[in-house]
MIDOSE-1310 file (N, C-alpha, C; in nm, 2 decimals, decimal comma, always signed):
residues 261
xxxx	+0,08/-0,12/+0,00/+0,00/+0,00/+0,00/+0,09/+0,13/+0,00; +0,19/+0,14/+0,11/+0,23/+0,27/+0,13/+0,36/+0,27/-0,01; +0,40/+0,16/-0,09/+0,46/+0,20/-0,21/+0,39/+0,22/-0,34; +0,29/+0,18/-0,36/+0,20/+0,17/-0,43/+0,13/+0,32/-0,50
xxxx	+0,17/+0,32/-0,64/+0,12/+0,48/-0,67/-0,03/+0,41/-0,66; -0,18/+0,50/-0,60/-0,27/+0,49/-0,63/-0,32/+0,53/-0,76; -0,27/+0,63/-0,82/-0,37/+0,67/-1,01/-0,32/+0,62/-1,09; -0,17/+0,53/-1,00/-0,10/+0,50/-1,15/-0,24/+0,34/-1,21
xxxx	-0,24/+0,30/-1,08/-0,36/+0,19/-1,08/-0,51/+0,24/-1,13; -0,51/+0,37/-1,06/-0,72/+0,39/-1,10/-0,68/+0,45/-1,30; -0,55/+0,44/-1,31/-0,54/+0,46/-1,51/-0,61/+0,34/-1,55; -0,64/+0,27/-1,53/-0,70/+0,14/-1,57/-0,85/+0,22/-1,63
xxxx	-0,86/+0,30/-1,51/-1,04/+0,32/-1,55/-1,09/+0,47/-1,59; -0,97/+0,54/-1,52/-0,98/+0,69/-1,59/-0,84/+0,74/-1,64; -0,83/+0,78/-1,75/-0,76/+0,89/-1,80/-0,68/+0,96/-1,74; -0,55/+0,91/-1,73/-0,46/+1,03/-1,69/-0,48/+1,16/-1,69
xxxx	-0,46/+1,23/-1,84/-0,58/+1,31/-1,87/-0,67/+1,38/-1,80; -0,73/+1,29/-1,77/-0,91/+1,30/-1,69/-0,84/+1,39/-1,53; -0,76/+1,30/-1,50/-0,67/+1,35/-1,36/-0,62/+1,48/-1,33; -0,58/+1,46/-1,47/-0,45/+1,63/-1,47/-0,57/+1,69/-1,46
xxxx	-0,64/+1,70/-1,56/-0,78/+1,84/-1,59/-0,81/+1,85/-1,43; -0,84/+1,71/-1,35/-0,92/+1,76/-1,27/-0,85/+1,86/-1,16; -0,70/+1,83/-1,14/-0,61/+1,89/-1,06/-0,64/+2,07/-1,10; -0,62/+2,08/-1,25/-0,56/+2,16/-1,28/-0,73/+2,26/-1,26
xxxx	-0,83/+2,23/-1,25/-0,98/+2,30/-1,21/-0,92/+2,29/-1,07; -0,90/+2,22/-1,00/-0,92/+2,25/-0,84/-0,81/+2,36/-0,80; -0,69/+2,38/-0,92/-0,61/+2,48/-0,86/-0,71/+2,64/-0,94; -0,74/+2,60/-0,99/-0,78/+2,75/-1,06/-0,91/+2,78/-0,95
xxxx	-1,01/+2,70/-0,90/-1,10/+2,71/-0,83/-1,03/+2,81/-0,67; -0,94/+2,77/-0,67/-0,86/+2,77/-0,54/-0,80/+2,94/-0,60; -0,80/+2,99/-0,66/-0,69/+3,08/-0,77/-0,81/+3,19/-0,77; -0,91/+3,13/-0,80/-1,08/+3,20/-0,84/-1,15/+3,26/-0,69
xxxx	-1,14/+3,17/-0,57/-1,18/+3,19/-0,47/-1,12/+3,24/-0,40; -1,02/+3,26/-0,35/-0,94/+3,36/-0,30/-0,94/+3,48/-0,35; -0,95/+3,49/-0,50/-0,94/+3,68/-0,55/-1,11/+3,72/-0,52; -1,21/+3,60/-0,53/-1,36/+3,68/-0,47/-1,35/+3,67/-0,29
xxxx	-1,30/+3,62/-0,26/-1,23/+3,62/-0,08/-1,21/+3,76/-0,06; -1,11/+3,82/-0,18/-1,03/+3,92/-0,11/-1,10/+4,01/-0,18; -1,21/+4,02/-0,29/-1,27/+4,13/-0,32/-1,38/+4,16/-0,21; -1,44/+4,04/-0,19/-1,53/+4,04/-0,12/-1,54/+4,09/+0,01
xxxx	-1,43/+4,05/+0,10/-1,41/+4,09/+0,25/-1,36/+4,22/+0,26; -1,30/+4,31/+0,12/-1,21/+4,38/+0,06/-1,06/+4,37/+0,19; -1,02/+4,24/+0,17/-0,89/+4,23/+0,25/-0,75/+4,26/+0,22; -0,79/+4,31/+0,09/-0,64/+4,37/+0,03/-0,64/+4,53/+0,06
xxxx	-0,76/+4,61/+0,04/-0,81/+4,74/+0,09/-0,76/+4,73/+0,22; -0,81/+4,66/+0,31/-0,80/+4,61/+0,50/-0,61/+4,63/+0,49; -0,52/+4,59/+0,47/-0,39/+4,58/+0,47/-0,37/+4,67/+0,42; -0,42/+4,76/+0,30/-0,35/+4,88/+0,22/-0,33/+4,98/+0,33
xxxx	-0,51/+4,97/+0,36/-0,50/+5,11/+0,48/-0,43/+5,08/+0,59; -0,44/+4,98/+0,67/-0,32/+4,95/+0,83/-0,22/+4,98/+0,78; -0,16/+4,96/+0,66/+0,03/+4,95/+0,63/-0,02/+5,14/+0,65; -0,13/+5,21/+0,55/-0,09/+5,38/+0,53/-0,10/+5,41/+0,70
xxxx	-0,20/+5,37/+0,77/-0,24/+5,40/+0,88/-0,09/+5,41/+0,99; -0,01/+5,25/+0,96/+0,10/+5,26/+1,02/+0,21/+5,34/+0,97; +0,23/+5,37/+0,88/+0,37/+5,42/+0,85/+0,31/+5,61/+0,90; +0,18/+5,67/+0,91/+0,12/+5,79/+0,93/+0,14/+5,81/+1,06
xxxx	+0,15/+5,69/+1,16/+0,19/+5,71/+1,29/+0,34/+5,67/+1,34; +0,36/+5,64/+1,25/+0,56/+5,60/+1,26/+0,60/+5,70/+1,33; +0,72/+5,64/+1,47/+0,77/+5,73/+1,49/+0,94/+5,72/+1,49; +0,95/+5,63/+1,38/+1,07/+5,63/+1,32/+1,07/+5,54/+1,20
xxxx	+1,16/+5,57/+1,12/+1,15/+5,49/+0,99/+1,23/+5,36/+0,97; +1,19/+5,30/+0,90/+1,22/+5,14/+0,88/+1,31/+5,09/+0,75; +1,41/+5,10/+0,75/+1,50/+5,08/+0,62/+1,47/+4,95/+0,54; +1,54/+4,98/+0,44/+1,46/+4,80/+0,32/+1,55/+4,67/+0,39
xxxx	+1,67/+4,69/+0,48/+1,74/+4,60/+0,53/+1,63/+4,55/+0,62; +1,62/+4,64/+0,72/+1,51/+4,60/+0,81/+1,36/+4,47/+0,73; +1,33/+4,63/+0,68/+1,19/+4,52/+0,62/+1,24/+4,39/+0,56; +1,31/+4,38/+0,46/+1,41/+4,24/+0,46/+1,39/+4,15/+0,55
xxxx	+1,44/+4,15/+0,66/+1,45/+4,07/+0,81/+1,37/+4,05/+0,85; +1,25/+4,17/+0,85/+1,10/+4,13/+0,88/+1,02/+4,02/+0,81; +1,05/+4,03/+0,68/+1,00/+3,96/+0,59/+1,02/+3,84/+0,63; +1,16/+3,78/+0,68/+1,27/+3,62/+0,68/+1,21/+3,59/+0,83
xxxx	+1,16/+3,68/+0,93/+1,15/+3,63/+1,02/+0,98/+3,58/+0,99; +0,90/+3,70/+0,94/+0,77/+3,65/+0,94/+0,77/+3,50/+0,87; +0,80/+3,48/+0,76/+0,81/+3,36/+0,68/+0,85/+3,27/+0,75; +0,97/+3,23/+0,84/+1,05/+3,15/+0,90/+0,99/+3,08/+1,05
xxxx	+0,91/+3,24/+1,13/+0,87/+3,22/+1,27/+0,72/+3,16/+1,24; +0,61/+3,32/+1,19/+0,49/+3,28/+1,18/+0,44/+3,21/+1,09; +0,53/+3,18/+0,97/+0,48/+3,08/+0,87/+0,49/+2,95/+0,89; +0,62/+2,90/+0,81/+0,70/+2,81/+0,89/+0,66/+2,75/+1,02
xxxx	+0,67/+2,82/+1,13/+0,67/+2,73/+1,22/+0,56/+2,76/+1,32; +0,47/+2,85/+1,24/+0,37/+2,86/+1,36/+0,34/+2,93/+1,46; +0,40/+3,03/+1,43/+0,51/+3,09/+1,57/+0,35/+3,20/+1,65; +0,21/+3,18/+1,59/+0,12/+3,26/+1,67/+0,08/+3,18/+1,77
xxxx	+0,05/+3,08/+1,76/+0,04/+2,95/+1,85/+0,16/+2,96/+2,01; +0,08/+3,01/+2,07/+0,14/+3,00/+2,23/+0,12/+2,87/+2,26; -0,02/+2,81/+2,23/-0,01/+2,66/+2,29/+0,04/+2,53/+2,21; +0,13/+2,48/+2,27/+0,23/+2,40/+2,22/+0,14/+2,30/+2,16
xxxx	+0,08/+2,23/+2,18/-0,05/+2,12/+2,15/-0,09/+2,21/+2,01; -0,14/+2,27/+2,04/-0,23/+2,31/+1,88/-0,11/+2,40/+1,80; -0,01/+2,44/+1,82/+0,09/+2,43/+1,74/+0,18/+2,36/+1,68; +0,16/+2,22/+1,73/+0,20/+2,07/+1,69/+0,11/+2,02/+1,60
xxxx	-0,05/+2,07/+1,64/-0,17/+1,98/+1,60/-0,13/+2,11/+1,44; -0,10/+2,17/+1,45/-0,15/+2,28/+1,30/-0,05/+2,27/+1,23; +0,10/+2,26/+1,27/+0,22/+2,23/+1,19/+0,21/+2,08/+1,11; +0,18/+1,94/+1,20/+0,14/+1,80/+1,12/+0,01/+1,84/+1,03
xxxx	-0,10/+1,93/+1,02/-0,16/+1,93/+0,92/-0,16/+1,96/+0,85; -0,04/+2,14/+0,82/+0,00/+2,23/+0,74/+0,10/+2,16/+0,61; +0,21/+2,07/+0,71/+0,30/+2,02/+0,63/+0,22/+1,92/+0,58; +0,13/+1,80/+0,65/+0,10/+1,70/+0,59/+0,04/+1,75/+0,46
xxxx	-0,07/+1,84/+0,46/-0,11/+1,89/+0,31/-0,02/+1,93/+0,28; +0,03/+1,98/+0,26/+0,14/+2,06/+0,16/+0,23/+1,91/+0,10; +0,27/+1,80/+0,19/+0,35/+1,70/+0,11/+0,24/+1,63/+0,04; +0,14/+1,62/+0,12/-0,01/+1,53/+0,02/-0,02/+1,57/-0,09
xxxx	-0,09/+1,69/-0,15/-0,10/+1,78/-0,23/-0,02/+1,77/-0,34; +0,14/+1,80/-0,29/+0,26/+1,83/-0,36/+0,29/+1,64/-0,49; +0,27/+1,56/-0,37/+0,33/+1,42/-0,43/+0,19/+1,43/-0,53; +0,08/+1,42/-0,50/-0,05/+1,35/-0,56/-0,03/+1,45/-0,71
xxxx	+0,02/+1,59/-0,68/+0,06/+1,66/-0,84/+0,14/+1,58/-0,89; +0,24/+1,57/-0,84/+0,39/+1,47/-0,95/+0,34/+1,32/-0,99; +0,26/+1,29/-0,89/+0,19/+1,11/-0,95/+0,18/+1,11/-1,05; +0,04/+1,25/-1,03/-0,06/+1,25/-1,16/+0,01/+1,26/-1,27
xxxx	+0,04/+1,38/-1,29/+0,12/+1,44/-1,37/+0,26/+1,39/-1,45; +0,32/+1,34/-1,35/+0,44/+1,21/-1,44/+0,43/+1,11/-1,40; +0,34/+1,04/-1,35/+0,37/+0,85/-1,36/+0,21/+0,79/-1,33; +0,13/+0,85/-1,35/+0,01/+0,83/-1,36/-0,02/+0,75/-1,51
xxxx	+0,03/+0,70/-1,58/+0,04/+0,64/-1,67/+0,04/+0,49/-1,63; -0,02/+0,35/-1,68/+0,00/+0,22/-1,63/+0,14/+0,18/-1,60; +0,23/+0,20/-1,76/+0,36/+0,14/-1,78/+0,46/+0,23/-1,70; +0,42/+0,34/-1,62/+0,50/+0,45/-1,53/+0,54/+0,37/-1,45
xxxx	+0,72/+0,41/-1,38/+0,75/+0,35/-1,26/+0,75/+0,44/-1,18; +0,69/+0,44/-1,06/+0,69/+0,53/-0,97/+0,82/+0,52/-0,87; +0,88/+0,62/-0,86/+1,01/+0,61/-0,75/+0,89/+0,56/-0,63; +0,95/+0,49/-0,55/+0,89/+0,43/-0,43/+0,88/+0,55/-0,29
xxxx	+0,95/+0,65/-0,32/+0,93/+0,78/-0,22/+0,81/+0,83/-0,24; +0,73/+0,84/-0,32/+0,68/+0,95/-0,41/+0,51/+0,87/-0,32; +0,46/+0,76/-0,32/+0,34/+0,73/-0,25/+0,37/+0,69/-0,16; +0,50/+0,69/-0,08/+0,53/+0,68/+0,05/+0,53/+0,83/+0,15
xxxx	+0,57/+0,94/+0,07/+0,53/+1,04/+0,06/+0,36/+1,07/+0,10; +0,33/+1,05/+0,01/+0,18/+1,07/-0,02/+0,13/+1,00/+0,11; +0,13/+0,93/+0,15/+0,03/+0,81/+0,28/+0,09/+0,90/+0,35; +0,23/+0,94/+0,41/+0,27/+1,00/+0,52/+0,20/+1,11/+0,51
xxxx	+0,22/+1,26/+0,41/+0,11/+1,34/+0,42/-0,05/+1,35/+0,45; -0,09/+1,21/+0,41/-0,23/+1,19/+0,47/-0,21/+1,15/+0,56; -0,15/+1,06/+0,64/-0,18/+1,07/+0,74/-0,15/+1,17/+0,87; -0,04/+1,28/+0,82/-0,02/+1,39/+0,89/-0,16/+1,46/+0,93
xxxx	-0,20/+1,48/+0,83/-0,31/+1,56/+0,80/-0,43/+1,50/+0,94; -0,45/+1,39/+0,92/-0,51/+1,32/+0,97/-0,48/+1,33/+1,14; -0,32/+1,27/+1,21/-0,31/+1,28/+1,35/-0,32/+1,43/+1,39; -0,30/+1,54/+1,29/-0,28/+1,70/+1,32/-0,46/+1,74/+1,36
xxxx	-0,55/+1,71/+1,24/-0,63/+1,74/+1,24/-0,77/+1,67/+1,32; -0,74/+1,51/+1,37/-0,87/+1,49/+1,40/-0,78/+1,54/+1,61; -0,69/+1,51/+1,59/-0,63/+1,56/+1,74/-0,67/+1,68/+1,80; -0,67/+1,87/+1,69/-0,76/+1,91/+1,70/-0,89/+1,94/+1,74
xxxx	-0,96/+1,84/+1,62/-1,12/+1,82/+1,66/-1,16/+1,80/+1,76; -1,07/+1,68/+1,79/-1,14/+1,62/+1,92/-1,10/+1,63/+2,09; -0,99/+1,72/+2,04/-0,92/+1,76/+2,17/-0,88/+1,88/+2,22; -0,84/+1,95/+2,06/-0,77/+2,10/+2,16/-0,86/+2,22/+2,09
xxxx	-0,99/+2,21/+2,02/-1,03/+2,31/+1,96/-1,10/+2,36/+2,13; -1,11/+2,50/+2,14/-1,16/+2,58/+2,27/-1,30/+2,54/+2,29; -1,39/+2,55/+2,25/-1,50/+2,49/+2,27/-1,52/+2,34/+2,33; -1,44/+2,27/+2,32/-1,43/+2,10/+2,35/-1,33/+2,12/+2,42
xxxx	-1,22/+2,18/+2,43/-1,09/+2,12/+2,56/-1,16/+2,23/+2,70; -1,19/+2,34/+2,62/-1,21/+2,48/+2,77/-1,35/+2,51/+2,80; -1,47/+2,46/+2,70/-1,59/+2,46/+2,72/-1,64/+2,35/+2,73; -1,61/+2,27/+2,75/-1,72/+2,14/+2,75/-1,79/+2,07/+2,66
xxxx	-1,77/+2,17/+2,55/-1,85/+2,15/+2,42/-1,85/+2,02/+2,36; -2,01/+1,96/+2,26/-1,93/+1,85/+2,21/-1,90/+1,88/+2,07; -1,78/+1,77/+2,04/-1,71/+1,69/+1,92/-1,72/+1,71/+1,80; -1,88/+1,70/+1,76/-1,93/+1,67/+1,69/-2,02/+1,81/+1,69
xxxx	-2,07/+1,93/+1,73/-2,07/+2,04/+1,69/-2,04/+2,07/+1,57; -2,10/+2,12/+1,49/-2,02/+2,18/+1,37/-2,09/+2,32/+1,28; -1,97/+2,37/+1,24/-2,01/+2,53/+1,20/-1,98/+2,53/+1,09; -2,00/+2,68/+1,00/-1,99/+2,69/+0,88/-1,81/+2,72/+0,87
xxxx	-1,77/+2,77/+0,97/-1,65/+2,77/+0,99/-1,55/+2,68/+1,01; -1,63/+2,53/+0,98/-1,53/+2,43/+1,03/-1,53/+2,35/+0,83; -1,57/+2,39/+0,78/-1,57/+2,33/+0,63/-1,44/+2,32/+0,58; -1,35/+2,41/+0,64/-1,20/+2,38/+0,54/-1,16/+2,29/+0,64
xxxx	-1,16/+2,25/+0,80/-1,12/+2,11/+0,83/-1,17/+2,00/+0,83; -1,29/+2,01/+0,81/-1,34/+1,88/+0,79/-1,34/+1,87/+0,65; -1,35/+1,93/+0,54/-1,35/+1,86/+0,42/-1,21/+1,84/+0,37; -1,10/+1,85/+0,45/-0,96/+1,85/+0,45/-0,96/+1,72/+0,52
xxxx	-1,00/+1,68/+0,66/-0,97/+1,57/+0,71/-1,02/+1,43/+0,63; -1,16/+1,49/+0,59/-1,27/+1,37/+0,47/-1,15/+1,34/+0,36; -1,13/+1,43/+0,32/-1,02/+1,43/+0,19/-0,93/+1,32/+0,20; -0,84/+1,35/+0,33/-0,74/+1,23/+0,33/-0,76/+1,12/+0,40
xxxx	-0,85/+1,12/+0,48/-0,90/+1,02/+0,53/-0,94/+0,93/+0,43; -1,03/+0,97/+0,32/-1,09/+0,90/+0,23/-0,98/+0,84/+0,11; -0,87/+0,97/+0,11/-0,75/+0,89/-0,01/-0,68/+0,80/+0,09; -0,66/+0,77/+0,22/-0,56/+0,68/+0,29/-0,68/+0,54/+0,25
xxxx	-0,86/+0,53/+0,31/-0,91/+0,45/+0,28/-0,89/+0,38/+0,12; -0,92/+0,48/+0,04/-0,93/+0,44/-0,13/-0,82/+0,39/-0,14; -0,71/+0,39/-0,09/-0,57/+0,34/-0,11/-0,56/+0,19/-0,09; -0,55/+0,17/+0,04/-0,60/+0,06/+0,10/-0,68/-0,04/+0,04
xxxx	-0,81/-0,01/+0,04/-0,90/-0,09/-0,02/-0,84/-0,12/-0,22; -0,76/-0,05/-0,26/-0,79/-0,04/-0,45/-0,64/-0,17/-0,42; -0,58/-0,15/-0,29/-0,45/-0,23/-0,32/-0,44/-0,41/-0,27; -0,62/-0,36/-0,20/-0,60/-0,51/-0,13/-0,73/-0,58/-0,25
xxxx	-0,73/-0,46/-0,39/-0,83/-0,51/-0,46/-1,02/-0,61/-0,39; -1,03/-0,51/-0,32/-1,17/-0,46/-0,30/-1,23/-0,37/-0,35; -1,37/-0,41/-0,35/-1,50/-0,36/-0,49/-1,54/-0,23/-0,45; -1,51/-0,20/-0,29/-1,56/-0,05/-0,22/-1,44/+0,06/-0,31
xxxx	-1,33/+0,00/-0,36/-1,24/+0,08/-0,38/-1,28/+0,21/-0,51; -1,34/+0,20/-0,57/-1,43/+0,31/-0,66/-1,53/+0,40/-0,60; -1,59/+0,33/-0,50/-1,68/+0,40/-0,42/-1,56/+0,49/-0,30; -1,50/+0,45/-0,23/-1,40/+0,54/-0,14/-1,35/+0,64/-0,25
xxxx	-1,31/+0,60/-0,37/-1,22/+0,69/-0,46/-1,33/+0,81/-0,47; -1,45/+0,75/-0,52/-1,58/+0,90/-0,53/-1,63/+0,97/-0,47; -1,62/+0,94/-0,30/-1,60/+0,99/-0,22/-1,52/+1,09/-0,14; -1,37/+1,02/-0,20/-1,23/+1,11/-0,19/-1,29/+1,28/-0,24
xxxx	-1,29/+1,20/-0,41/-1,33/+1,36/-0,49/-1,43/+1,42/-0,45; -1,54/+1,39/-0,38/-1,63/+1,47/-0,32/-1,58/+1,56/-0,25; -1,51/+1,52/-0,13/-1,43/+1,57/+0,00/-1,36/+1,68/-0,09; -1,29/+1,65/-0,15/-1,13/+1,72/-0,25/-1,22/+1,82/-0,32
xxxx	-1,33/+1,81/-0,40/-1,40/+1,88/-0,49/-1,45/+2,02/-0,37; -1,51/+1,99/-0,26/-1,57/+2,07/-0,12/-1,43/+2,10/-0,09; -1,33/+2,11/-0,10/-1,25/+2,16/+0,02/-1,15/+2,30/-0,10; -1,13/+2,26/-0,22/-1,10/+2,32/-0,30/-1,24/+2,46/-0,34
xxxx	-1,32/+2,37/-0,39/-1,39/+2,49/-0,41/-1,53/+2,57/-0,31; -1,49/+2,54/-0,19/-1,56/+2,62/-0,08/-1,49/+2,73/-0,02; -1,41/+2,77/-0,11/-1,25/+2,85/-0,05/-1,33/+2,97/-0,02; -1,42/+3,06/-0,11/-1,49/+3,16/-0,07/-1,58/+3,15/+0,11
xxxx	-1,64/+3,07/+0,11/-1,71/+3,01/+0,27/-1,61/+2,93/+0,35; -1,51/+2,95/+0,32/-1,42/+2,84/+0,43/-1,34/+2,91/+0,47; -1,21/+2,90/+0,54/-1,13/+2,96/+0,61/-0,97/+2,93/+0,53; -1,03/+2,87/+0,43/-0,90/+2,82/+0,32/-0,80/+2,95/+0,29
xxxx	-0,87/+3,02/+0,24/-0,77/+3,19/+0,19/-0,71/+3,24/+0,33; -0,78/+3,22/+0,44/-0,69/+3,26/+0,53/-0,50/+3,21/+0,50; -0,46/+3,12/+0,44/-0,36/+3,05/+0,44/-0,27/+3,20/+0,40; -0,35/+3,23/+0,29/-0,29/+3,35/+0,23/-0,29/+3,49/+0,32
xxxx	-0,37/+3,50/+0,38/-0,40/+3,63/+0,42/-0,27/+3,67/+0,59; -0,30/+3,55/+0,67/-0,27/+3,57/+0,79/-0,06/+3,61/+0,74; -0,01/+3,56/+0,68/+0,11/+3,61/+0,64/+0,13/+3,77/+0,64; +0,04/+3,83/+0,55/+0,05/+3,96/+0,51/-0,01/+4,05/+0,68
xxxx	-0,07/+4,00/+0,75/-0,13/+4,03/+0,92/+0,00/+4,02/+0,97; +0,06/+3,87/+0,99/+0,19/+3,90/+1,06/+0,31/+3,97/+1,00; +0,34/+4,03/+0,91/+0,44/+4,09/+0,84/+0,38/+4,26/+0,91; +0,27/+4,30/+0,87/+0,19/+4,42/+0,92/+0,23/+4,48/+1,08
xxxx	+0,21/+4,32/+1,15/+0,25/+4,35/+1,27/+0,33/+4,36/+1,33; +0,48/+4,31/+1,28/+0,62/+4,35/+1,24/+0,62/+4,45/+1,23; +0,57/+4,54/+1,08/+0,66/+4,65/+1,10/+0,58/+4,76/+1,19; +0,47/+4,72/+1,21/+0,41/+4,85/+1,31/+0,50/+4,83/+1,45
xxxx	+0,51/+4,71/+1,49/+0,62/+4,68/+1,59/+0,73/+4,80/+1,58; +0,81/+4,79/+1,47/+0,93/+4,79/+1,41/+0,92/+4,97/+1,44; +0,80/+5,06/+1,34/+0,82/+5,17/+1,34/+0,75/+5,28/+1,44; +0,74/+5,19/+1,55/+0,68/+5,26/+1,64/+0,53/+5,27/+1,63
xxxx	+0,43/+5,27/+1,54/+0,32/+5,31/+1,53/+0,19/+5,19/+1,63; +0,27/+5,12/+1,73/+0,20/+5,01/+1,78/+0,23/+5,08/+1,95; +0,35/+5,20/+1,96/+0,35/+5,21/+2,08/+0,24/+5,31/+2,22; +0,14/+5,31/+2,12/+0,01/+5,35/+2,21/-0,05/+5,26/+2,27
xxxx	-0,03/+5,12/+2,26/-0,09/+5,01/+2,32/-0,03/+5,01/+2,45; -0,12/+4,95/+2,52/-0,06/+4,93/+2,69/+0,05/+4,77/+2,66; +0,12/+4,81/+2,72/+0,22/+4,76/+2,77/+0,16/+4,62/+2,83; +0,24/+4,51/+2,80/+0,16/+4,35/+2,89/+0,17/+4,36/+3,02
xxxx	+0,08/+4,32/+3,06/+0,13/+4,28/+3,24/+0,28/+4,18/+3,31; +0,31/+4,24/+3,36/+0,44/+4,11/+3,41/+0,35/+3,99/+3,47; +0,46/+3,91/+3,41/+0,37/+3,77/+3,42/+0,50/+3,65/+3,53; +0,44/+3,56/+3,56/+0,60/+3,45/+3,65/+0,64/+3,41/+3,54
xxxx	+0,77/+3,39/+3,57/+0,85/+3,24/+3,52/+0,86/+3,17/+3,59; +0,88/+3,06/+3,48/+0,85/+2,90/+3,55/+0,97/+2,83/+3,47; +1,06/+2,78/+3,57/+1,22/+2,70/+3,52/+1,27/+2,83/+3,42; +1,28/+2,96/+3,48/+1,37/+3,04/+3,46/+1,31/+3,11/+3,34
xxxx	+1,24/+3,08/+3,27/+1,11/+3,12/+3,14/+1,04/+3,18/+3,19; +1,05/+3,34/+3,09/+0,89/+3,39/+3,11/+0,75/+3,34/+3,04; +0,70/+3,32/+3,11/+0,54/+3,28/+3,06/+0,46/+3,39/+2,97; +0,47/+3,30/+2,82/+0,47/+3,44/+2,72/+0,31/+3,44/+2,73
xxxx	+0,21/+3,55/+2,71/+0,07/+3,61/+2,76/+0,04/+3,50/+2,60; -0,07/+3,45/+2,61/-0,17/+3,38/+2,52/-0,23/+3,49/+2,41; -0,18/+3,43/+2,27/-0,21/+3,52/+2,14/-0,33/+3,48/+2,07; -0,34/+3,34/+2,06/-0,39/+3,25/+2,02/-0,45/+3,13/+2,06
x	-0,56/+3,10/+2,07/-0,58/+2,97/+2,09/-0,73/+2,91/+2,01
């Protein structure tokens, strides 16, 4: 299973072809709903004005080296690794789901795309890859659900609750859940294996093109928030805020105040 390209196998019944097209619609859907995201919420307006807003209250100026560094750190701290996440748990639970898509995603393009063909040899990384990303996706995100979202770990709330705001994880978790099932079942040559597969694309088809009602564009947006907050940091225009409260250390650590949860 975990060496096994899955499309190079479902070519028996659809079209390589058929594959790529479908990839190449879910990236444009994804391309499409993000620019009505940002027309709509007007969140490119929202950043134009905070950047004029900040640099109008600057009380010193910020050189391109600087911004530079701002940039390597935003990318590096809050991208990269997460770095809004005070709580270690759901910054573990968001980093296994971040990367797992992104390696899921990344391999399932190269399958399709170059060895999605019957007579293709697939390097043996390449769907070993692919399972590990789903199942990233999978310990990051149902760990999440079921354990550290605020409503269920700090409210009591139950599990199984669900909002219009939870569509980009659950039709993210269905997604891979359903390609780890379809996998499974197409390799141990069971009859459900077409049925798990139509169900995958359902998931995959909802998680791609719900990008306007989902929290998907966020991926894009919170970048250009934390860079924003950098340089207002940086040029003074943030220093009318009150000051944090002194907080203990614990094993010689200060206990950084909660950003996020």
């Amino acid at each position: 299973m975990f060496t096994s390209n899955p499309f190079a196998e479902l070519s028996a019944y659809i079209s390589p072809s058929v594959m790529q097209t479908y990839i190449v619609v879910m990236v444009v859907l994804v391309a499409a709903g993000t620019i009505y995201d940002v027309l709509h919420k007007k969140s490119a307006k929202y950043f134009r004005e905070n950047m004029q807003k900040s640099k109008a209250k600057a009380t010193r100026s910020v050189g391109g080296g600087e911004m530079v560094s701002m940039a390597i750190k935003t990318a590096v701290i809050d991208v990269a690794a997460s770095g809004e996440f005070c709580n270690l748990r759901r910054r573990i639970a968001h980093l296994l789901t971040m990367y797992g898509f992104v390696v899921f995603a990344i391999t399932t393009a190269i399958m399709v795309f170059s060895y999605a063909a019957p007579a293709a040899s697939t390097p043996a990384i390449l769907p070993q890859l692919w399972h590990i990303g789903a199942l990233m996706v999978c310990l990051g995100g149902y760990w999440f659900w079921f354990f550290i979202r605020v409503d269920v770990a700090a409210e009591g709330g139950s599990p199984f609750r669900i909002m219009r705001a939870d569509l980009f994880v659950l039709s993210l978790l269905a997604s891979a859940t359903l390609a780890l099932v379809w996998s499974y079942l197409q390799t141990t040559g069971n009859s459900w294996a077409m049925a798990a597969f139509g169900l995958h694309i359902v998931a995959t088809t909802v998680l791609f093109g719900s990008v306007p009602w989902s929290k998907f564009a966020h991926m894009f947006f919170k970048p250009a928030a934390a860079f924003e907050k950098r340089v207002s940091a940086a040029n003074g225009s943030r220093s009318n805020l009150p000051a944090p409260a002194d907080v203990p250390e614990t094993l010689g650590s200060p206990v950084e105040q909660p950003r996020h949860y």
